[in-house]
N, C-alpha and C positions, 0 to 999 in steps of 0.2 A: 143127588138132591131129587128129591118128588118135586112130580109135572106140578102139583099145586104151590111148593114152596118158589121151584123156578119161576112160574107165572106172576108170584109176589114179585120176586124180586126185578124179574125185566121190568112188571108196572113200573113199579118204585125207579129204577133208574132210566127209565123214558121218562116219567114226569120231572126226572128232578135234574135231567144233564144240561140244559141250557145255565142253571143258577151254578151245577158242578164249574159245568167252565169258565162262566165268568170270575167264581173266587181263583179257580184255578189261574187265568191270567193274571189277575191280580197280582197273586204269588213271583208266577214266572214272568211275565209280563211280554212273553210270548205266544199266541197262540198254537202254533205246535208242540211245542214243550207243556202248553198247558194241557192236551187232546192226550199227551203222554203223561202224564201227571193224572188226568181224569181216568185214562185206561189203566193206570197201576190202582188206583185207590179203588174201581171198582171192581179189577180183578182180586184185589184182597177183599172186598165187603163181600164178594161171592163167597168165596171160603172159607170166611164167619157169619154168614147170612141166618141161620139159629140163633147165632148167640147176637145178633145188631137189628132183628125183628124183634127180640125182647126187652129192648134197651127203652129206657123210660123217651128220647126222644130220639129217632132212626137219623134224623136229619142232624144233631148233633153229635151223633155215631159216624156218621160218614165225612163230616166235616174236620172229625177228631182223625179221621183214617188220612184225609186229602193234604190237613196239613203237616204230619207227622212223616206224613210221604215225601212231602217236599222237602222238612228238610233234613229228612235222613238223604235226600239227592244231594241236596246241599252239601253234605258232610263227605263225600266222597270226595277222593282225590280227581277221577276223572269229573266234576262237574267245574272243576276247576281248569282243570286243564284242555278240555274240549269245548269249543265253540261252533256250534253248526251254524252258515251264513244262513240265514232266514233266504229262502227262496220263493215266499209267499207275499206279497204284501196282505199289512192287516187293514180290513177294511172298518172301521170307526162308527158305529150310528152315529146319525149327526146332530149336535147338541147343540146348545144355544152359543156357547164359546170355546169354541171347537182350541182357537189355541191355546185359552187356560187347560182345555181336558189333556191336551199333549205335554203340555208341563209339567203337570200334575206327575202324569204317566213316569215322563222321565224321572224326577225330584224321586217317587217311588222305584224306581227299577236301580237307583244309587243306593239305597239302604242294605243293609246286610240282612241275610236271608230273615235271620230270626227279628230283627226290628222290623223289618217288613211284615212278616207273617201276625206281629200283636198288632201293628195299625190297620192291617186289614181284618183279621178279627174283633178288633174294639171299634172301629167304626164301619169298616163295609157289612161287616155278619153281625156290628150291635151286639154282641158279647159283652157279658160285664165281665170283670176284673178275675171273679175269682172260676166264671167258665172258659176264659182264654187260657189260665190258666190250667187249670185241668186239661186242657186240648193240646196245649203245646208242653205239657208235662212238667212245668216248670213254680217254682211259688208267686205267689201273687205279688208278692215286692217284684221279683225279676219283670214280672209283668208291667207293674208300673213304671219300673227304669227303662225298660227297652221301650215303650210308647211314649215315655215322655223322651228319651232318645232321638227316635225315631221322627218325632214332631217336630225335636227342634230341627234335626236334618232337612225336614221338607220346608219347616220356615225359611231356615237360611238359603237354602235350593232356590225357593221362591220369592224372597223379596224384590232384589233385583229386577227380576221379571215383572214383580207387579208395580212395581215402584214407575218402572219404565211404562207403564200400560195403563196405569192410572193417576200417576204424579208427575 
């Protein structure tokens, strides 16, 4: 790669790895898993970096790279079968209610990979229907099944919880 196209490119992913990892958590809803998640998907946008500087939006090139990443992890037999203990604690900004945001966390980390991945593309990245689609490769009905899936799962995760906390 030319020193100018490398120089795009580190710019581009220094300005833009804080938002990589947050989606990336999302996903995994681990932060190391995510830091590896963020490294795979940027080591491949390196080696399309021609063909995703030309892409009508870079930021929905890389997004399409981060979740397609994940859950092709997903799809392996070892992501199944291996569990590393987290040896880090995650440390949390602090929000106004801190223990709805851990429920929240949890209720999402229950989802299966691919329901997870449309509820945080249609509401955390604001994706309409038929750009989740094209990202997660899939048609736009599967897209609406799995988020409407998906919501119900975090409802029923959540009511209880809210019920006891404001009922």
């Amino acid at each position: 790669m030319r020193a100018s196209r490398e120089a795009e490119y580190t710019q581009y992913v220094e300005a833009r790895l804080g938002w990589l990892r947050r989606t990336a958590y999302l996903l995994c809803q681990d932060w190391q898993g995510a830091d590896d998640l963020v490294q795979t998907a940027i080591t491949r946008l390196y080696t399309h970096w021609g063909r995703a500087r030309d892409a009508t939006s870079l930021d929905a090139y890389t997004r399409t790279i981060l979740v397609r990443t994940f859950l092709a992890e997903r799809r392996t037999p070892w992501a199944r079968r291996v569990v590393l203990p987290g040896g880090y604690p995650d440390q949390p900004a602090r929000s106004h209610d801190e223990d709805a945001r851990l429920d929240v966390r949890a209720a999402l980390e229950r989802l299966p990979p691919r329901q997870r991945a449309t509820v945080v593309l249609r509401f955390y990245c604001d994706l309409p229907v038929d750009e989740a689609a094209e990202v997660l490769g899939i048609t736009p009905g599967t897209v609406k099944s799995q988020t409407a899936k998906g919501l119900a799962s975090l409802r029923d995760a959540l009511s209880p919880v809210m019920e006891g906390r404001y009922g």
